[in-house]
mmCIF file as Biopython writes it, N, C-alpha, C and O atoms, coordinates in Angstrom:
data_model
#
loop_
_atom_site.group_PDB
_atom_site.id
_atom_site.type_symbol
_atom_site.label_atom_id
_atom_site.label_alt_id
_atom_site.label_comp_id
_atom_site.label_asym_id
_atom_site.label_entity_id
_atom_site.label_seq_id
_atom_site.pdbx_PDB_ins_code
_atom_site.Cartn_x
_atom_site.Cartn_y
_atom_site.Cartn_z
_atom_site.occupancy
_atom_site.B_iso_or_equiv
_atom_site.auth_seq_id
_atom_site.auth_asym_id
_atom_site.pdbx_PDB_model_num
ATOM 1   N N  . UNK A ? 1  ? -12.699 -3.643  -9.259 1.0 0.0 1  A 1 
ATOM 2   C CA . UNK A ? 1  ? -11.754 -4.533  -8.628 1.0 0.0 1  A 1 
ATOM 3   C C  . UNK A ? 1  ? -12.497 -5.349  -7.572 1.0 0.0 1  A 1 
ATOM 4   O O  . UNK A ? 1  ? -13.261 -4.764  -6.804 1.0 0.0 1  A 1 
ATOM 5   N N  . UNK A ? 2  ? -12.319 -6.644  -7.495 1.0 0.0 2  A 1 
ATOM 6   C CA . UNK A ? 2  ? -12.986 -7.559  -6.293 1.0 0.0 2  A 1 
ATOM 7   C C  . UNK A ? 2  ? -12.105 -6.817  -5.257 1.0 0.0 2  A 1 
ATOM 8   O O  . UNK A ? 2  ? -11.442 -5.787  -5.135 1.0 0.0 2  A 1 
ATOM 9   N N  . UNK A ? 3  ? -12.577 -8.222  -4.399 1.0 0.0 3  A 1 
ATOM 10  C CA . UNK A ? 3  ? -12.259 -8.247  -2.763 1.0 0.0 3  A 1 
ATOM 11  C C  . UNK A ? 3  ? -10.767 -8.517  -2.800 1.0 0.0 3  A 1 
ATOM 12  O O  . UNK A ? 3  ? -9.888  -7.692  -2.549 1.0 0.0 3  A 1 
ATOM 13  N N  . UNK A ? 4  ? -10.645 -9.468  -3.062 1.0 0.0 4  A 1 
ATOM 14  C CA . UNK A ? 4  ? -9.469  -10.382 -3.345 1.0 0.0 4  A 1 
ATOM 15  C C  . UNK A ? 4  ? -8.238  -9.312  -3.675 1.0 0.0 4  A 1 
ATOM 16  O O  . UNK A ? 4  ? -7.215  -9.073  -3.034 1.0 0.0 4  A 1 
ATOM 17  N N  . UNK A ? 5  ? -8.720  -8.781  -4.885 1.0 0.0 5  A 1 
ATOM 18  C CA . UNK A ? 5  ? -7.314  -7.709  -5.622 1.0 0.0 5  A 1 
ATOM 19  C C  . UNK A ? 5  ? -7.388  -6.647  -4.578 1.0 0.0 5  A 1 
ATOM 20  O O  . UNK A ? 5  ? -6.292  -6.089  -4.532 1.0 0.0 5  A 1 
ATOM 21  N N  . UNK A ? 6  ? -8.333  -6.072  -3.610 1.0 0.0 6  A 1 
ATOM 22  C CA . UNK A ? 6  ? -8.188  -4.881  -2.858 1.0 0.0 6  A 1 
ATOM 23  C C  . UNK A ? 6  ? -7.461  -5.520  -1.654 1.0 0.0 6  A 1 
ATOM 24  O O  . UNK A ? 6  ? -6.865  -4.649  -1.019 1.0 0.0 6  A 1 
ATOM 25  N N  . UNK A ? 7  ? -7.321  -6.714  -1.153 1.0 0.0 7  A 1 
ATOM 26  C CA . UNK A ? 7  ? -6.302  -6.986  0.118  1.0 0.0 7  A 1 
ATOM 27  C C  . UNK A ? 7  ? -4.983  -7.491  -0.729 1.0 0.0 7  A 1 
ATOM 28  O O  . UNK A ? 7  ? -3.974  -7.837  -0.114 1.0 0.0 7  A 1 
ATOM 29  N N  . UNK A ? 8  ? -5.027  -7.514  -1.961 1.0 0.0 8  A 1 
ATOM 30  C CA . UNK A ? 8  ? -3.511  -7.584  -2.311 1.0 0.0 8  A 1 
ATOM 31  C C  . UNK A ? 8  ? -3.190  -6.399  -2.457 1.0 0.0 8  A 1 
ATOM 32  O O  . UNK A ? 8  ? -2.150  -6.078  -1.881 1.0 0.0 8  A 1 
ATOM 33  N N  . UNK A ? 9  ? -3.756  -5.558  -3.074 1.0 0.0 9  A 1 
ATOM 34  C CA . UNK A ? 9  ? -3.267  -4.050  -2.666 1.0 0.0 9  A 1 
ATOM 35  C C  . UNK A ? 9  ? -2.964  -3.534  -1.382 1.0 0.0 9  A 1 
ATOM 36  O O  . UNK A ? 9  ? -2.088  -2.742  -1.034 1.0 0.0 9  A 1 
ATOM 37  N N  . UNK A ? 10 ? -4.007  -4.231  -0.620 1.0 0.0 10 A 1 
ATOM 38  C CA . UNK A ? 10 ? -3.064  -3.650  0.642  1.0 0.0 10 A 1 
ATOM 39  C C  . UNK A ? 10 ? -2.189  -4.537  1.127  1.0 0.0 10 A 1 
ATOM 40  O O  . UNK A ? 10 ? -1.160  -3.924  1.416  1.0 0.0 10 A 1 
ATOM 41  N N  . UNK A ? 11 ? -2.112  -5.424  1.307  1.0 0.0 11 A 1 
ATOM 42  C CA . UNK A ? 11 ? -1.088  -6.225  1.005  1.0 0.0 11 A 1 
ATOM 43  C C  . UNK A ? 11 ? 0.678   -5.575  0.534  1.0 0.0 11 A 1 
ATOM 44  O O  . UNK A ? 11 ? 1.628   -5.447  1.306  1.0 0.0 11 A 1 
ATOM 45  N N  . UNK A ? 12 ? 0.641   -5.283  -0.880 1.0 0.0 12 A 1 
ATOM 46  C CA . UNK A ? 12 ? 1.275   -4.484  -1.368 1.0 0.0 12 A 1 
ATOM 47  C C  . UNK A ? 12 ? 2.275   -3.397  -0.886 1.0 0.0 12 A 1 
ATOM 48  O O  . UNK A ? 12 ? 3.485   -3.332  -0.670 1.0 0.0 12 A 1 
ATOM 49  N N  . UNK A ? 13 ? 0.667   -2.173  -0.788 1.0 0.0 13 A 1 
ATOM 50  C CA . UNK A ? 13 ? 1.202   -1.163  0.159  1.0 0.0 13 A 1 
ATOM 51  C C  . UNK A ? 13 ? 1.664   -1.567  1.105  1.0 0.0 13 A 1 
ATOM 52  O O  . UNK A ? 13 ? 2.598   -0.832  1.427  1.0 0.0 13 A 1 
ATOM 53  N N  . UNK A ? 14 ? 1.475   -2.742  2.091  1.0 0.0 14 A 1 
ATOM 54  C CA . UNK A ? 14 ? 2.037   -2.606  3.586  1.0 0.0 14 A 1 
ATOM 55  C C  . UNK A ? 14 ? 3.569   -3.270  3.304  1.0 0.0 14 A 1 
ATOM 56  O O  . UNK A ? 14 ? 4.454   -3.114  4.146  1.0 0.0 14 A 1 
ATOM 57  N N  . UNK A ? 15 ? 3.750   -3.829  2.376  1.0 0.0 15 A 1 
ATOM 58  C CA . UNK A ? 15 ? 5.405   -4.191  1.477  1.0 0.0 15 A 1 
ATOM 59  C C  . UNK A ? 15 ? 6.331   -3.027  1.402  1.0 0.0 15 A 1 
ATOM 60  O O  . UNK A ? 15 ? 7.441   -2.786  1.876  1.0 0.0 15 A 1 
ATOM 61  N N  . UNK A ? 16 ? 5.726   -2.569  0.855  1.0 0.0 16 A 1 
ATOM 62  C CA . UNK A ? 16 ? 6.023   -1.446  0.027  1.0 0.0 16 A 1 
ATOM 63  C C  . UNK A ? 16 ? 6.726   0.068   0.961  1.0 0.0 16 A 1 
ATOM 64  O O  . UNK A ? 16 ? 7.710   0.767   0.718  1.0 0.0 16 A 1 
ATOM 65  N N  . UNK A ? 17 ? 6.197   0.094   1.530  1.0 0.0 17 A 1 
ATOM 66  C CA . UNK A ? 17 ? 6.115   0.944   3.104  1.0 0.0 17 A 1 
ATOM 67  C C  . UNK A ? 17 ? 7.127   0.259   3.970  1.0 0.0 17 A 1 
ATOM 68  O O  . UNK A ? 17 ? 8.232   0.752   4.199  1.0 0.0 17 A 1 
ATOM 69  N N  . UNK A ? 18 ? 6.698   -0.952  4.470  1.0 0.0 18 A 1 
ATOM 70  C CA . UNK A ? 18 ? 8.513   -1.361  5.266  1.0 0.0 18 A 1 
ATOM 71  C C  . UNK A ? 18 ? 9.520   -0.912  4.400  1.0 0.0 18 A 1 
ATOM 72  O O  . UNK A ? 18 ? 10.180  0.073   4.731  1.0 0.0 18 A 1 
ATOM 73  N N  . UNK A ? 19 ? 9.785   -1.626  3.087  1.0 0.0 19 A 1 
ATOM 74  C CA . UNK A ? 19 ? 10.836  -1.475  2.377  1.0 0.0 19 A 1 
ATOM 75  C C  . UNK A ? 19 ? 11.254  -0.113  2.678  1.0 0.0 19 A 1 
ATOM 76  O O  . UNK A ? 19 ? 12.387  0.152   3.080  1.0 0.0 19 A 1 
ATOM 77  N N  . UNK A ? 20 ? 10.159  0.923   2.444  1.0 0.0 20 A 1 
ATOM 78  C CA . UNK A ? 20 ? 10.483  2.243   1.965  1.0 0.0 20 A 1 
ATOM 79  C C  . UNK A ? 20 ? 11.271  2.343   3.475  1.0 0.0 20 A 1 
ATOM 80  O O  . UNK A ? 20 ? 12.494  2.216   3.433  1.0 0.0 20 A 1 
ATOM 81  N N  . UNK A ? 21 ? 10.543  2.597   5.000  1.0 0.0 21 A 1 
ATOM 82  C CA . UNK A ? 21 ? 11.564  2.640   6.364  1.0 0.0 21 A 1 
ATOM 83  C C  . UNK A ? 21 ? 12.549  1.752   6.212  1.0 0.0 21 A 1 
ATOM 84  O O  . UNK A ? 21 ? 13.533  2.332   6.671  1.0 0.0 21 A 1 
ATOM 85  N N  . UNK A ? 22 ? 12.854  0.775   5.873  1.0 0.0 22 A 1 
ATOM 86  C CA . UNK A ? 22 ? 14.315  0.342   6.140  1.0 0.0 22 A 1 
ATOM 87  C C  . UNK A ? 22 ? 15.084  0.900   5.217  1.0 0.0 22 A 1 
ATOM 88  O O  . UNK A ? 22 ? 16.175  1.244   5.671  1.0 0.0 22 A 1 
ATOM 89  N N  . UNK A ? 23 ? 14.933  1.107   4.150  1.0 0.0 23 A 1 
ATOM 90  C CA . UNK A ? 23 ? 15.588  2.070   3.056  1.0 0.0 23 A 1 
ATOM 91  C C  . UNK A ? 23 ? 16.079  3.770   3.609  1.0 0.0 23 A 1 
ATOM 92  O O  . UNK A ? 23 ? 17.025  4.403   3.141  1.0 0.0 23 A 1 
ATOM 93  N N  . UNK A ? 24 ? 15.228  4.198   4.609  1.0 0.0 24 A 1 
ATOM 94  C CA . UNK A ? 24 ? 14.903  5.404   4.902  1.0 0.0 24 A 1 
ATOM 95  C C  . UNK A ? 24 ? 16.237  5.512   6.265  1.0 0.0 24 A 1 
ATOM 96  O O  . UNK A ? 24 ? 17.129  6.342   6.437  1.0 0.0 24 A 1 
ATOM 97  N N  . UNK A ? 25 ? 15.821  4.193   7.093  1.0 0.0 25 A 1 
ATOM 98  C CA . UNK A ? 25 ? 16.910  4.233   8.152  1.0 0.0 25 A 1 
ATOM 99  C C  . UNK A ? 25 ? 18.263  3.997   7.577  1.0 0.0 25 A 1 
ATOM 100 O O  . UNK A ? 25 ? 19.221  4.570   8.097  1.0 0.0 25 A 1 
ATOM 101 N N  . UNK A ? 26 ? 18.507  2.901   6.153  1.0 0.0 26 A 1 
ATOM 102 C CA . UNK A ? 26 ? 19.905  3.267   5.790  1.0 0.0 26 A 1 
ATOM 103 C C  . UNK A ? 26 ? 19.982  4.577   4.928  1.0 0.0 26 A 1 
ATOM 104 O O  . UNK A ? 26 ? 20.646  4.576   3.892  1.0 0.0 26 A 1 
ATOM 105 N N  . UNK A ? 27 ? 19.473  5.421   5.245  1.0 0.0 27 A 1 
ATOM 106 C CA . UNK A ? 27 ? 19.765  6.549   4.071  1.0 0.0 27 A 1 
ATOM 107 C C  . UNK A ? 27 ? 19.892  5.841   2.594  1.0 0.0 27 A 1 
ATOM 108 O O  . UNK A ? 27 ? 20.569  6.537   1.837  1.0 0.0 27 A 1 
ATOM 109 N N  . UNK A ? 28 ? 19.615  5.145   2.253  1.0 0.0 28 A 1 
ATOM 110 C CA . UNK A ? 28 ? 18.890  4.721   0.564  1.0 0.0 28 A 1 
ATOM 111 C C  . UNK A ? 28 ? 18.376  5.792   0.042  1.0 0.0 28 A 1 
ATOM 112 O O  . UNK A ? 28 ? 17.414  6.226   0.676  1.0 0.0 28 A 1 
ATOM 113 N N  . UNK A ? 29 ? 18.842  6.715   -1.427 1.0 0.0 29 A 1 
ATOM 114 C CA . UNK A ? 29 ? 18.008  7.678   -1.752 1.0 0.0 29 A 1 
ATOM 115 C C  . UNK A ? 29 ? 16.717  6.999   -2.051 1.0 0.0 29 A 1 
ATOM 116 O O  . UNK A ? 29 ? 16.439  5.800   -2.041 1.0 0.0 29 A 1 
ATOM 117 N N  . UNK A ? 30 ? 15.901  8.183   -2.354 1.0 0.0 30 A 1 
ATOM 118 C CA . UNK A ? 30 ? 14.162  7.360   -2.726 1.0 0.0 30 A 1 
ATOM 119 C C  . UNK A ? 30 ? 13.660  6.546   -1.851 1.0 0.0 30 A 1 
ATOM 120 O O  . UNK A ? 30 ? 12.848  5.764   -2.344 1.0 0.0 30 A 1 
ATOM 121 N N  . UNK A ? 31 ? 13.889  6.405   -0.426 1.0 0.0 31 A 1 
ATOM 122 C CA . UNK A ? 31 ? 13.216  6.065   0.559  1.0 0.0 31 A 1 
ATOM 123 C C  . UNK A ? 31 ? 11.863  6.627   0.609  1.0 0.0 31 A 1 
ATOM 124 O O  . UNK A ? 31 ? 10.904  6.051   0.095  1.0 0.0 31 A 1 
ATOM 125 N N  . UNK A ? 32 ? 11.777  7.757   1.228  1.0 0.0 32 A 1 
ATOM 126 C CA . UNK A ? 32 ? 10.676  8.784   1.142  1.0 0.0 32 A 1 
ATOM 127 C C  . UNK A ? 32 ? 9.491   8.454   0.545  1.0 0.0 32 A 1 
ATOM 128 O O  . UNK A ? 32 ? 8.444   8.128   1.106  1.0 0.0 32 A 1 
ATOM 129 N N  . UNK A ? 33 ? 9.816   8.602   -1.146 1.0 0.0 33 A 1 
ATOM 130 C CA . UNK A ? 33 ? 9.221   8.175   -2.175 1.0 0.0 33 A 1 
ATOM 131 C C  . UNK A ? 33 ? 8.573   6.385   -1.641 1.0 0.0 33 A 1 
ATOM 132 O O  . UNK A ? 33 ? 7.486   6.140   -1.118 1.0 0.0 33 A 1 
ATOM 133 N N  . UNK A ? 34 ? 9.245   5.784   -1.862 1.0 0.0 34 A 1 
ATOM 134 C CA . UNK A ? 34 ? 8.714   4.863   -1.377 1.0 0.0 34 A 1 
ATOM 135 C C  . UNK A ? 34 ? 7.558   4.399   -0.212 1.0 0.0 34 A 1 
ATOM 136 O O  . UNK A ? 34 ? 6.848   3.395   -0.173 1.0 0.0 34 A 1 
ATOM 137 N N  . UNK A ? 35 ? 7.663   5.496   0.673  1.0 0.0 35 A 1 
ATOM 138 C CA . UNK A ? 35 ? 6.839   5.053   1.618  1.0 0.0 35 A 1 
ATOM 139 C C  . UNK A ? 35 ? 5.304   6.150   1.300  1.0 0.0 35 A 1 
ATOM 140 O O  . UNK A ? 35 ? 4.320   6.237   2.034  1.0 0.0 35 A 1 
ATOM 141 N N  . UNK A ? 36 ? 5.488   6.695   0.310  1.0 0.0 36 A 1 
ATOM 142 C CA . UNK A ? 36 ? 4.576   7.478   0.121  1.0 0.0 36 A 1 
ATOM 143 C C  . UNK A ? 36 ? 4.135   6.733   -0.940 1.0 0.0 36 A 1 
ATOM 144 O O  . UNK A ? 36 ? 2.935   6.486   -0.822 1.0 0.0 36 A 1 
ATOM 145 N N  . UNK A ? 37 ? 4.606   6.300   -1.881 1.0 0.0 37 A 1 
ATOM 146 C CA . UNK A ? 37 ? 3.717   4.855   -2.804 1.0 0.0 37 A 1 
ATOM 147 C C  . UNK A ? 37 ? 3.354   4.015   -2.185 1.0 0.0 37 A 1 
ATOM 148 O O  . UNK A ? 37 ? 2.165   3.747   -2.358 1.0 0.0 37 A 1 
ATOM 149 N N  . UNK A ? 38 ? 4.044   3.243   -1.265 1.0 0.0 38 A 1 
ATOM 150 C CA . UNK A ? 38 ? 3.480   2.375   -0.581 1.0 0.0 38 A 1 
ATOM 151 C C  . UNK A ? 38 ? 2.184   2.631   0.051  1.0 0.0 38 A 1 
ATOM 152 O O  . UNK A ? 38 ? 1.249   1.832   -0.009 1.0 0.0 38 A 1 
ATOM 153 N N  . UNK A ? 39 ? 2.137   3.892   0.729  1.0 0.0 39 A 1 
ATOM 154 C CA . UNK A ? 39 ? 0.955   4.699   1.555  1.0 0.0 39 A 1 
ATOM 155 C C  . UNK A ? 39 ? -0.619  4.575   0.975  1.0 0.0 39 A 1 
ATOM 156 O O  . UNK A ? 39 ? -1.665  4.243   1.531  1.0 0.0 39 A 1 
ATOM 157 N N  . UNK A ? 40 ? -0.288  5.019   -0.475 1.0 0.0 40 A 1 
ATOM 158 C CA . UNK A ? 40 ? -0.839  5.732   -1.092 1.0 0.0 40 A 1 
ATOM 159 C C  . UNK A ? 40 ? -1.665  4.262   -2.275 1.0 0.0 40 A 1 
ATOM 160 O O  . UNK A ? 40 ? -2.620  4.422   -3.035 1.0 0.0 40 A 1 
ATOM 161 N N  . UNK A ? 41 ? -0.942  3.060   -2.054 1.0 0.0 41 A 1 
ATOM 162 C CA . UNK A ? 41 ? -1.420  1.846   -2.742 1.0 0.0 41 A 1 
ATOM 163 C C  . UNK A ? 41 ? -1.877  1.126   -1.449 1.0 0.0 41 A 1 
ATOM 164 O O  . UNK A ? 41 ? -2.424  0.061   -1.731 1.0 0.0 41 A 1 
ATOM 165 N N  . UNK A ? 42 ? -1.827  1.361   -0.189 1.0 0.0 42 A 1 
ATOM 166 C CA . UNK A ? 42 ? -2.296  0.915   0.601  1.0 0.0 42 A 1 
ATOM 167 C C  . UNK A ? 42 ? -4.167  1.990   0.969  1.0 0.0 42 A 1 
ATOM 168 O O  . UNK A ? 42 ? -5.226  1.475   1.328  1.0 0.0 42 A 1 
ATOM 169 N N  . UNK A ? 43 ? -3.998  2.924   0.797  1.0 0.0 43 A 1 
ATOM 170 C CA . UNK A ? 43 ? -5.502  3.813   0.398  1.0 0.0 43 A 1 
ATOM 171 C C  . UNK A ? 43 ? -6.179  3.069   -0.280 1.0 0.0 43 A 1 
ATOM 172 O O  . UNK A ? 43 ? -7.097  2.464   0.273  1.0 0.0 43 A 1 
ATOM 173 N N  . UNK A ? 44 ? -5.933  2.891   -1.665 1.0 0.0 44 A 1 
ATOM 174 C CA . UNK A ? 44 ? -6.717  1.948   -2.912 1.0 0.0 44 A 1 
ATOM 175 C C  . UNK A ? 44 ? -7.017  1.135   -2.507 1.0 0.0 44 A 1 
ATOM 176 O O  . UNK A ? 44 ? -8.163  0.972   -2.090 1.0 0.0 44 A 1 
ATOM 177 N N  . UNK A ? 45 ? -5.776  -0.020  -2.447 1.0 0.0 45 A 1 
ATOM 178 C CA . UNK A ? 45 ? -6.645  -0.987  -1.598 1.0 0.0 45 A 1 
ATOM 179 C C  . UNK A ? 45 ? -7.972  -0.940  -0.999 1.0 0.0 45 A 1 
ATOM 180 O O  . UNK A ? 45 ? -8.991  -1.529  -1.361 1.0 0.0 45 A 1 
ATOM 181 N N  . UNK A ? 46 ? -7.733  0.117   0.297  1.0 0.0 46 A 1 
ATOM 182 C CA . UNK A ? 46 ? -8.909  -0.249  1.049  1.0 0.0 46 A 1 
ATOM 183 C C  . UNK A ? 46 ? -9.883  0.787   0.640  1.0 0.0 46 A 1 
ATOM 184 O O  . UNK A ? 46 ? -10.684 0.961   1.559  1.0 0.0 46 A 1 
ATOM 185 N N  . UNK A ? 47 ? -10.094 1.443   -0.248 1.0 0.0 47 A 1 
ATOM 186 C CA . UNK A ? 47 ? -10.888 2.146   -0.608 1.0 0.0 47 A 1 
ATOM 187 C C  . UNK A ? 47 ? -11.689 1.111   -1.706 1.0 0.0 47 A 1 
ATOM 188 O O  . UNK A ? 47 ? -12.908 0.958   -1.627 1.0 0.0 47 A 1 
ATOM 189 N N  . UNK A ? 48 ? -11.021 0.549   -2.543 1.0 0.0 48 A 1 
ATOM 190 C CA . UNK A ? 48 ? -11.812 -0.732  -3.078 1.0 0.0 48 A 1 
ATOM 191 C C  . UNK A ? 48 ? -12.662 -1.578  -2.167 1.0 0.0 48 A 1 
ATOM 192 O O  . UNK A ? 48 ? -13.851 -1.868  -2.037 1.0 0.0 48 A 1 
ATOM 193 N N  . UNK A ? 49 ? -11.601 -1.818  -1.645 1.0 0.0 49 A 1 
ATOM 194 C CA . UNK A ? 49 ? -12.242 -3.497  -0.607 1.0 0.0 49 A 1 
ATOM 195 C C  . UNK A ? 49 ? -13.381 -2.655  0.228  1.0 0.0 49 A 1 
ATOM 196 O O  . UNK A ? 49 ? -14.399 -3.322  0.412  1.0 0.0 49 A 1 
ATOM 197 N N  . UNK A ? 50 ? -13.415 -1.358  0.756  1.0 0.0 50 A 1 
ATOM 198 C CA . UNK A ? 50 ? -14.761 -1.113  1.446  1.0 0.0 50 A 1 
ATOM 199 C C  . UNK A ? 50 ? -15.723 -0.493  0.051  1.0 0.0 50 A 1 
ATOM 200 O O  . UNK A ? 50 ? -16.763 0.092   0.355  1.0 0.0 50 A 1 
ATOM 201 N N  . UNK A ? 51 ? -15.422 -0.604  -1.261 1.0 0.0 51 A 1 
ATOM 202 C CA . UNK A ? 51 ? -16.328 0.052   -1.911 1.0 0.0 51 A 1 
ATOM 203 C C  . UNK A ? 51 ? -16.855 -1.891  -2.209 1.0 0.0 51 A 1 
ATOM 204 O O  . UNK A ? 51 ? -17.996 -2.308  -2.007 1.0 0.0 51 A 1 
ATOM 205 N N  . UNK A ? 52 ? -16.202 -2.370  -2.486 1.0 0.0 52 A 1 
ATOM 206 C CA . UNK A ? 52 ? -16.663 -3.816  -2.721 1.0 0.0 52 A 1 
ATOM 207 C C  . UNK A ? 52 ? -17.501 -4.372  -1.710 1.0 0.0 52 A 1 
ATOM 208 O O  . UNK A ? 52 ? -18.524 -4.949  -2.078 1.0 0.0 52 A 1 
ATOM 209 N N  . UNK A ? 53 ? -17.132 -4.263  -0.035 1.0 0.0 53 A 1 
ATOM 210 C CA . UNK A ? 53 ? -17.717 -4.348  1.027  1.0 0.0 53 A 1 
ATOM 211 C C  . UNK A ? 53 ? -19.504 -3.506  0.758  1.0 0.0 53 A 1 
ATOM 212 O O  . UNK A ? 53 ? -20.607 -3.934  1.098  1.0 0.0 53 A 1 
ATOM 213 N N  . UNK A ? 54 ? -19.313 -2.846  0.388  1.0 0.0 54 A 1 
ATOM 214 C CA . UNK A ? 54 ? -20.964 -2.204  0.542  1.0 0.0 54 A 1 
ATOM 215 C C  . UNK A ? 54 ? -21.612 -2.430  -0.896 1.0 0.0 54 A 1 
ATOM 216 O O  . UNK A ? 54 ? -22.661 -1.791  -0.979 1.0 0.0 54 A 1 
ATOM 217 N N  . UNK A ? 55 ? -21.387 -2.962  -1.760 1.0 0.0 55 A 1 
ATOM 218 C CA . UNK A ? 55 ? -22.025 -3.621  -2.763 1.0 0.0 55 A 1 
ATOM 219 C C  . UNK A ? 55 ? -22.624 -4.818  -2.977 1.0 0.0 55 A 1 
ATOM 220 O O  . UNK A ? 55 ? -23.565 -4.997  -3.752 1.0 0.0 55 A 1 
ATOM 221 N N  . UNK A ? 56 ? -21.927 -5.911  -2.088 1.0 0.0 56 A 1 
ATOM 222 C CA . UNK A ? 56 ? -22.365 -7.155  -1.523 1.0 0.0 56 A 1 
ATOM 223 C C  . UNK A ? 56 ? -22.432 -7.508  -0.029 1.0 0.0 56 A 1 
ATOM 224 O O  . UNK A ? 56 ? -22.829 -8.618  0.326  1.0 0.0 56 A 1 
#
């Protein structure tokens, strides 16, 4: 994955993660869930973008 696709991933995750807290403060089931995908696509992200970072 480039540079580019690893800050849309985090990108993503950091979407993904509000949604999941405002979901969470209205009691929305699958809040939770959500902020733990979000979390967890926000990792990738930057686990790319610094594996991309030390290659070039």
């Amino acid at each position: 994955m480039n540079k580019k696709g690893s800050i849309y991933l985090i990108a993503l995750g950091s979407i993904i993660v509000l949604a999941g807290v405002v979901m969470f403060l209205t009691d929305v089931v699958g809040a939770k869930g959500m902020i733990l995908i979000g979390f967890f696509t926000e990792l990738t992200g930057v686990y790319f973008y610094w594996q991309n970072k030390k290659t070039k």
